[in-house]
C-alpha positions in Angstrom: -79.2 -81.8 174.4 -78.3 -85.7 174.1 -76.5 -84.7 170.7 -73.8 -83.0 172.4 -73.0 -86.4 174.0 -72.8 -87.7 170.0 -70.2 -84.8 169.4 -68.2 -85.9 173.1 -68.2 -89.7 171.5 -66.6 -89.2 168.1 -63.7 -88.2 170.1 -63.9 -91.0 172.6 -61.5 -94.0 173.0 -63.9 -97.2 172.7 -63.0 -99.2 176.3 -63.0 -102.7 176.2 -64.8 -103.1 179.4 -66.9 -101.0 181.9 -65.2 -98.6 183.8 -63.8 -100.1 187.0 -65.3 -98.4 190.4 -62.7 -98.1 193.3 -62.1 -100.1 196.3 -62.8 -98.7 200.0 -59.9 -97.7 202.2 -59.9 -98.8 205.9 -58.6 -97.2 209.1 -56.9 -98.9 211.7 -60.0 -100.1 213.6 -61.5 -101.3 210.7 -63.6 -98.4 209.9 -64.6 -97.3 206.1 -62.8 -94.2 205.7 -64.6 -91.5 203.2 -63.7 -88.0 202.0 -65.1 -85.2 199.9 -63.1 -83.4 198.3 -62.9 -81.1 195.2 -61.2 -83.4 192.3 -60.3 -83.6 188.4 -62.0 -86.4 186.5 -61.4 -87.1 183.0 -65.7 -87.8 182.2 -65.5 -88.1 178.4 -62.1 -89.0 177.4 -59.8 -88.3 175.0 -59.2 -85.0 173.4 -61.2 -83.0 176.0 -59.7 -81.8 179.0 -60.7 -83.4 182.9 -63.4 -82.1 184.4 -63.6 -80.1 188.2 -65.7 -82.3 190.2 -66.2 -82.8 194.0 -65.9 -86.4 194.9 -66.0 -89.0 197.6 -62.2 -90.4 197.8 -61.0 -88.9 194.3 -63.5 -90.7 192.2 -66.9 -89.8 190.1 -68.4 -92.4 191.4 -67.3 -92.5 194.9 -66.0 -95.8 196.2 -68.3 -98.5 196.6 -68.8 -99.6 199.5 -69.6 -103.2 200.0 -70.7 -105.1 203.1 -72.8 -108.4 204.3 -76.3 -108.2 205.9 -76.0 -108.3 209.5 -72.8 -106.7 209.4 -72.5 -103.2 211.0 -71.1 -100.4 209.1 -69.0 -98.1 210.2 -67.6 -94.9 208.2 -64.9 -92.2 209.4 -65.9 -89.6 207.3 -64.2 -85.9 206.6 -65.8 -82.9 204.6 -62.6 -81.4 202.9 -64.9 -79.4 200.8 -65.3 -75.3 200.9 -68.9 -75.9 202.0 -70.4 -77.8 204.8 -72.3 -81.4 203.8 -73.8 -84.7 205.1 -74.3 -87.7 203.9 -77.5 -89.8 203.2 -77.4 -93.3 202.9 -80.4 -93.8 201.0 -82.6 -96.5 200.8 -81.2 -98.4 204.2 -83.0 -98.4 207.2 -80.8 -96.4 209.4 -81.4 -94.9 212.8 -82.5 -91.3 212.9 -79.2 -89.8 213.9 -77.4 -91.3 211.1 -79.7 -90.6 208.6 -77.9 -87.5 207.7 -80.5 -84.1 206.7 -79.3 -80.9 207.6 -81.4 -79.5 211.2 -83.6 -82.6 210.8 -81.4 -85.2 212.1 -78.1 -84.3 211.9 -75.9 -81.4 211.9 -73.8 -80.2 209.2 -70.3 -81.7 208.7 -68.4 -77.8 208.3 -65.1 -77.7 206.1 -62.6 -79.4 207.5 -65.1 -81.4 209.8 -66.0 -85.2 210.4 -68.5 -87.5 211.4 -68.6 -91.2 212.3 -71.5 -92.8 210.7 -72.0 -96.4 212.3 -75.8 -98.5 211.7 -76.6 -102.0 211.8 -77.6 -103.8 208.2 -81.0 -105.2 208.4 -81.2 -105.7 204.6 -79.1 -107.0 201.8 -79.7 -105.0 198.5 -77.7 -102.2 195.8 -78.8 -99.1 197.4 -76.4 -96.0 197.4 -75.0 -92.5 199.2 -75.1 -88.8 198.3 -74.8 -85.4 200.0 -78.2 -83.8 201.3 -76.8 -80.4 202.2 -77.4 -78.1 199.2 -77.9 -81.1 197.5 -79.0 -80.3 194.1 -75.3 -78.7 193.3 -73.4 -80.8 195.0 -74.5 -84.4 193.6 -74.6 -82.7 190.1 -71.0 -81.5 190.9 -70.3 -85.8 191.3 -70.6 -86.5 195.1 -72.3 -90.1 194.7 -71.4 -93.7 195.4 -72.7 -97.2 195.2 -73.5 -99.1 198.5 -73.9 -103.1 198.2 -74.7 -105.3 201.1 -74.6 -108.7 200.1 -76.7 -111.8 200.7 -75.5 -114.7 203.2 -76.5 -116.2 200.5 -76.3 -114.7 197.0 -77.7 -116.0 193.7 -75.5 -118.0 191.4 -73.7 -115.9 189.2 -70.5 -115.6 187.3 -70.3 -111.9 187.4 -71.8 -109.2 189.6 -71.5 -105.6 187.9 -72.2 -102.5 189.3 -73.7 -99.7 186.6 -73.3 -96.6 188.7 -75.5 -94.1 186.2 -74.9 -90.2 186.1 -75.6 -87.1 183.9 -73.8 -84.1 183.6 -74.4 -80.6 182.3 -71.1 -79.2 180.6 -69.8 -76.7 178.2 -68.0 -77.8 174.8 -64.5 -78.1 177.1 -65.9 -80.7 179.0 -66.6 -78.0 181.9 -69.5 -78.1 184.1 -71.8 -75.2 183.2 -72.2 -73.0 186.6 -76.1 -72.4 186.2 -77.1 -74.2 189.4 -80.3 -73.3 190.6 -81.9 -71.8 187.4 -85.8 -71.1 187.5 -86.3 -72.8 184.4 -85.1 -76.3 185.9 -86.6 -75.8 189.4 -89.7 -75.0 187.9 -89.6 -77.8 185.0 -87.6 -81.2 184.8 -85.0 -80.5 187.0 -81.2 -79.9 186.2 -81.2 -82.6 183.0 -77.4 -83.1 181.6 -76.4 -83.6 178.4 -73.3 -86.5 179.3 -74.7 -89.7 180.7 -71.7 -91.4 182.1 -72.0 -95.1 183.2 -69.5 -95.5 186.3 -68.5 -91.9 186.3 -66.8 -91.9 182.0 -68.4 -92.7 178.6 -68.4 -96.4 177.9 -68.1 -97.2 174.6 -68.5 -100.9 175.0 -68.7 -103.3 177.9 -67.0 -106.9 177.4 -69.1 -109.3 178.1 -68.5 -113.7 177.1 -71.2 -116.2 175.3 -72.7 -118.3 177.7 -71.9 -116.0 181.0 -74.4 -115.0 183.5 -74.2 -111.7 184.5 -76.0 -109.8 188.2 -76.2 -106.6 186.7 -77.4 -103.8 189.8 -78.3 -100.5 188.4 -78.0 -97.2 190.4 -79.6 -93.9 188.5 -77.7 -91.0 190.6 -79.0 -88.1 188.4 -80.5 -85.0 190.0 -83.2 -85.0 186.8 -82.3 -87.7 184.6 -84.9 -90.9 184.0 -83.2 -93.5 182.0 -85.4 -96.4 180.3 -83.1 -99.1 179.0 -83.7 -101.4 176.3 -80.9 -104.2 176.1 -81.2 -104.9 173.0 -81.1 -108.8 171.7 -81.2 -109.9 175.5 -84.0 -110.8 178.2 -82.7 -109.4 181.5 -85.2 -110.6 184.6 -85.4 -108.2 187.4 -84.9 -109.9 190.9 -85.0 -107.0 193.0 -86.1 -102.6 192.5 -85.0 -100.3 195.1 -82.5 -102.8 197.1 -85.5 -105.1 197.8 -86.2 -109.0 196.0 -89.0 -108.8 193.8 -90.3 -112.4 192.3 -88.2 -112.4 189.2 -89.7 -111.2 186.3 -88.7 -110.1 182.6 -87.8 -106.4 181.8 -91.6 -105.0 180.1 -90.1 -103.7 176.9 -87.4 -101.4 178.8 -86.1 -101.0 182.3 -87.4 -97.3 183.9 -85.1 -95.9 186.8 -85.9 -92.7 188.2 -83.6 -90.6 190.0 -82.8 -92.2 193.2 -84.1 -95.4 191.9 -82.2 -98.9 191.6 -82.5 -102.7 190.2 -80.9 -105.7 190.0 -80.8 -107.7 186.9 -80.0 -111.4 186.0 -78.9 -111.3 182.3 -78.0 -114.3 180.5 -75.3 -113.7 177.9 -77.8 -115.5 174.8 -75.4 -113.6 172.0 -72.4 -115.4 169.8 -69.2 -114.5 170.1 -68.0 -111.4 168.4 -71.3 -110.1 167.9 -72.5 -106.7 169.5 -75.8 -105.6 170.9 -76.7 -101.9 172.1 -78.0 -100.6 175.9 -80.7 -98.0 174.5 -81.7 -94.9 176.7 -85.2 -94.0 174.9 -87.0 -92.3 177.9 -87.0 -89.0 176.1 -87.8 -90.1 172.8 -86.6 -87.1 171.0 -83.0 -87.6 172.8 -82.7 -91.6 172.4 -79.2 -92.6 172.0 -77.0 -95.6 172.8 -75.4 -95.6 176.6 -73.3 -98.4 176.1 -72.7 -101.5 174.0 -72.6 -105.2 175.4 -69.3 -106.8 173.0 -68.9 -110.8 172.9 -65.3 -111.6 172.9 -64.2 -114.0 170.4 -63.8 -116.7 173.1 -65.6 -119.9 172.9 -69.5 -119.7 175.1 -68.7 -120.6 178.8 -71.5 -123.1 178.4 -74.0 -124.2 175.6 -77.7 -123.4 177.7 -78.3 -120.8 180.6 -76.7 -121.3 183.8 -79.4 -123.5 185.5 -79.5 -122.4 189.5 -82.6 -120.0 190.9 -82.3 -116.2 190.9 -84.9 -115.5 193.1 -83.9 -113.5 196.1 -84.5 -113.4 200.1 -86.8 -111.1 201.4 -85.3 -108.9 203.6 -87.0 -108.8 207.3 -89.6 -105.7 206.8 -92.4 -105.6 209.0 -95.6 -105.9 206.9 -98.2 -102.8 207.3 -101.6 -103.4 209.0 -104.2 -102.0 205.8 -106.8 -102.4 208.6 -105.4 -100.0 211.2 -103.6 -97.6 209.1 -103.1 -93.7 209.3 -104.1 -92.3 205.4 -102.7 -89.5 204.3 -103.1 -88.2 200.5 -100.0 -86.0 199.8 -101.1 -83.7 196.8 -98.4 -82.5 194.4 -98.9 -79.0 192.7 -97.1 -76.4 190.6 -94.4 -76.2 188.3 -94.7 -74.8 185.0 -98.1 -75.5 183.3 -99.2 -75.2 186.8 -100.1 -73.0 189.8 -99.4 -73.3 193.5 -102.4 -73.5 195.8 -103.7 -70.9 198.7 -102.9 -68.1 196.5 -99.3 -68.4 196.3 -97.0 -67.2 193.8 -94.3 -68.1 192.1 -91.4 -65.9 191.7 -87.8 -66.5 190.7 -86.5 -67.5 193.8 -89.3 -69.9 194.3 -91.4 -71.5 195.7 -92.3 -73.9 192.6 -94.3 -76.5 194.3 -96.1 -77.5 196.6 -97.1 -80.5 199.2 -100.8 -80.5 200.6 -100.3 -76.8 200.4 -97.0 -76.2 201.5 -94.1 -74.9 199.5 -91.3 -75.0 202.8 -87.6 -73.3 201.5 -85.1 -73.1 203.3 -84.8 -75.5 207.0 -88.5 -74.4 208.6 -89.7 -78.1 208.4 -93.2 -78.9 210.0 -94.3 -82.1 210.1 -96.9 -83.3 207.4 -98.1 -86.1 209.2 -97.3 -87.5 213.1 -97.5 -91.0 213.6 -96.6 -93.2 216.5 -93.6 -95.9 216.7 -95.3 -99.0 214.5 -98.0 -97.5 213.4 -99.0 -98.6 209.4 -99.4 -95.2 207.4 -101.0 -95.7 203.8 -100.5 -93.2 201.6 -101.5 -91.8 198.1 -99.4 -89.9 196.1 -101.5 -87.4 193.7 -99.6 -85.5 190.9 -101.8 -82.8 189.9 -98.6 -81.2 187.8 -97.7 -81.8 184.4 -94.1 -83.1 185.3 -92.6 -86.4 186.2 -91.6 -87.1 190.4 -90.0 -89.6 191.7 -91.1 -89.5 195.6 -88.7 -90.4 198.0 -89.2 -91.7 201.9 -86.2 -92.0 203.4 -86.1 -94.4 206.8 -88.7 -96.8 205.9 -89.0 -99.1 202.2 -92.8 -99.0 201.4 -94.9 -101.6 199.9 -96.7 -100.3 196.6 -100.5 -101.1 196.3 -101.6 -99.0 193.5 -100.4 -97.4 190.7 -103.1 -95.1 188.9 -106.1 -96.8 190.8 -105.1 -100.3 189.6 -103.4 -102.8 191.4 -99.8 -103.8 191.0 -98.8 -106.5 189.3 -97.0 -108.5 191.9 -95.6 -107.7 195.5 -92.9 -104.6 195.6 -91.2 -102.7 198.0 -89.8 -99.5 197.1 -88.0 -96.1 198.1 -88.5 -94.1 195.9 -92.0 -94.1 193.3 -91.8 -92.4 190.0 -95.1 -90.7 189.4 -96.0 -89.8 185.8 -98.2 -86.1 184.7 -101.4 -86.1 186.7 -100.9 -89.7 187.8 -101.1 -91.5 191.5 -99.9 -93.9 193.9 -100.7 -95.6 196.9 -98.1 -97.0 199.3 -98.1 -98.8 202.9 -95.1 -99.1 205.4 -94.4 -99.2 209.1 -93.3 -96.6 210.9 -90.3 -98.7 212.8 -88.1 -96.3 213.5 -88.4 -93.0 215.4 -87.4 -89.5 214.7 -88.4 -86.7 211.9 -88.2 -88.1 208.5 -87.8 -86.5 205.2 -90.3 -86.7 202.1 -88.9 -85.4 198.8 -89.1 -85.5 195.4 -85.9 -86.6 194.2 -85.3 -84.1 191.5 -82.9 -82.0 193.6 -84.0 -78.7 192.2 -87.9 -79.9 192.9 -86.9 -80.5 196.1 -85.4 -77.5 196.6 -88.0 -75.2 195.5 -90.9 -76.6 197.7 -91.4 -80.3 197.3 -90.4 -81.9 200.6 -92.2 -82.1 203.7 -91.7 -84.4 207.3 -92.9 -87.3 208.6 -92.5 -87.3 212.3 -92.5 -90.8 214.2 -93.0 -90.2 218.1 
């Protein structure tokens, strides 16, 4: 319940500005080095004790990490965790082997473990990392980060913020409750907090100056949580979703990110100084509440009229699907609560909850959905016969939305992950570049868990 959040506020300290995310730490050949860890993290301030998390390098967010296109990454990474993991990097084309799902591509990293994660960087874009071995408990337990590759040749701005968003489930001493995996989120919206942290702590109020021009990139690491932000008093223009440019349009009303989802906003600073304007989250309209507050500083406006340079982005080198010689595959959604799986399964406690195409895997016994070969074009239409929201997500390959509801979108977008509504649809188109078994998952961890994934095997 987003009142409890009210109750954490009232004993809050207001900060000043939005909460700083860490720098990376490097080895000695120049390597990223990453741990996970079990950690204490003060998440909603004073008067309330810090909170058991696990984290990547003793921070809720994890470190960002930040690198150029056409760099290489390379990260030295150790599990010091009582449990094995992985990690995902999701939304970057990566190759196979680093793509990092348990007995699909890679094996676990045990306790005490590591792994060297190295992949080229085809695209510039805010996409981001998390664990994807019992995933569900360990990104609501904090493993998450930010990762930013940057343009050659990056938009003119005078400040690039990162908005890492997150949502936690705790008790009235700030604990995190211990209900992982209960039937009734499995089986309905997923594990749904009631703390929305920006950058890991409760942000009273971010400084921002007249006159400024901000890149805002937005990263919704919730297992459950949709945000839908109105900024109010301002006219942010999106220039990328999901990592990749989109031609730059305004925000429609509010900005929608699904779990897993991401976008980058330019947002012209149009307020006076000393005057204060509120970030709304009003997806769930009977839980609406303010994340954050944008404050003008008493400062004189950096300049009278917006910045005047272009904000429209690079497209990053995708290959473009062939409509013409396509595979199609429709992959029909079904279960939940309000719902019933297919085949004459049944849903027990333990799950199954849902279903792809009539198949509810649990557990590691993946067959493929669909078997394509090395760059083919698959088109595919998502089909939500449920009565819940899902945000799909491909990993390996960005996909090019066509449809949305049988009507086509409004301009050209690439995405990772597509948030379908109750009973809606979706078609999509991408290349198959890259070869290897591929996971397709609803990105509401517990969803996922309980049935809704399934592999698409490049050969």
């Amino acid at each position: 319940m987003i009142l409890t959040r009210r109750r954490l506020l009232a004993g809050t300290a207001a900060l000043g500005a939005c909460a700083a995310l860490p720098r990376t730490a490097r080895a000695a050949d120049g390597a990223v080095t990453l741990a996970a860890a079990p950690a204490r993290r003060a998440l909603v301030g004073k008067g309330y004790p810090e909170t058991d998390v696990w984290a990547y390098g003793g921070t809720v967010p994890g470190p960002a990490l930040r690198f150029r296109q056409g760099d290489a990454a390379r990260i030295a990474f150790t599990n010091d965790l009582p449990e094995p993991t992985t990690i995902h990097w999701h939304g970057l084309r990566v190759p196979n082997a680093m793509d990092g799902v348990p007995h699909l591509s890679q094996t676990v990293v045990p306790p005490g473990g590591a792994f060297h994660y190295e992949f080229a960087l085809k695209d510039a874009g805010t996409f981001w990392y998390h664990p994807h071995a019992n995933s569900a408990q360990q990104l609501a337990r904090g493993l998450s980060g930010a990762f930013v590759v940057e343009e050659r040749e990056p938009p003119r701005v005078d400040r690039d913020l990162l908005w890492v968003l997150g949502d936690w489930r705790l008790d009235k001493q700030a604990r995190l409750t211990d209900d992982f995996g209960h039937p009734m989120d499995g089986s309905h919206a997923g594990r749904l907090g009631n703390t929305p942290t920006l950058n890991g702590a409760i942000v009273e109020e971010v400084a921002v100056r007249a006159g400024e021009r901000l890149r805002l990139r937005l990263v919704n690491t919730a297992n459950a949580r949709v945000f839908g932000l109105d900024f109010q008093g301002h006219a942010p223009q999106v220039i990328a979703l999901d990592g990749q440019p989109v031609e730059p349009h305004p925000v429609a009303g509010r900005l929608v990110l699904a779990p897993g989802q991401r976008a980058d906003l330019i947002v012209d600073m149009a307020g006076k100084p000393g005057e204060r304007f509120d970030v709304v989250d009003s997806f769930y309209p009977r839980q609406t509440y303010r994340l954050t507050r944008l404050a003008y500083g008493a400062e004189a406006p950096l300049r009278d009229s917006p910045l005047d340079a272009p904000v429209r982005l690079t497209p990053n080198p995708l290959p473009a699907p062939d409509l013409a010689a396509a595979v199609r595959q429709d992959v029909v959604i079904e279960g939940g609560a309000m719902g019933r799986l297919p085949n004459g399964m049944r849903m027990t406690p333990e799950g199954p909850f849902w279903a792809l195409n009539g198949e509810a895997p649990m557990g590691h016994d993946l067959k493929p959905l669909i078997t394509v070969k090395r760059g083919q074009t698959v088109a595919m239409q998502f089909v939500n016969d449920t009565a819940w929201w899902h945000p799909m997500h491909l990993h390996g390959f960005p996909f090019q939305v066509l449809k949305r509801n049988g009507a086509p979108v409004a301009r050209a977008e690439w995405r990772d992950t597509e948030l379908l509504p109750p009973q809606g649809t979706a078609e999509i188109a991408f290349v198959a570049e890259e070869a290897g078994d591929w996971m397709l998952h609803c990105h509401v961890l517990e969803h996922q868990e309980a049935g809704m994934m399934a592999v698409l095997r490049v050969s």
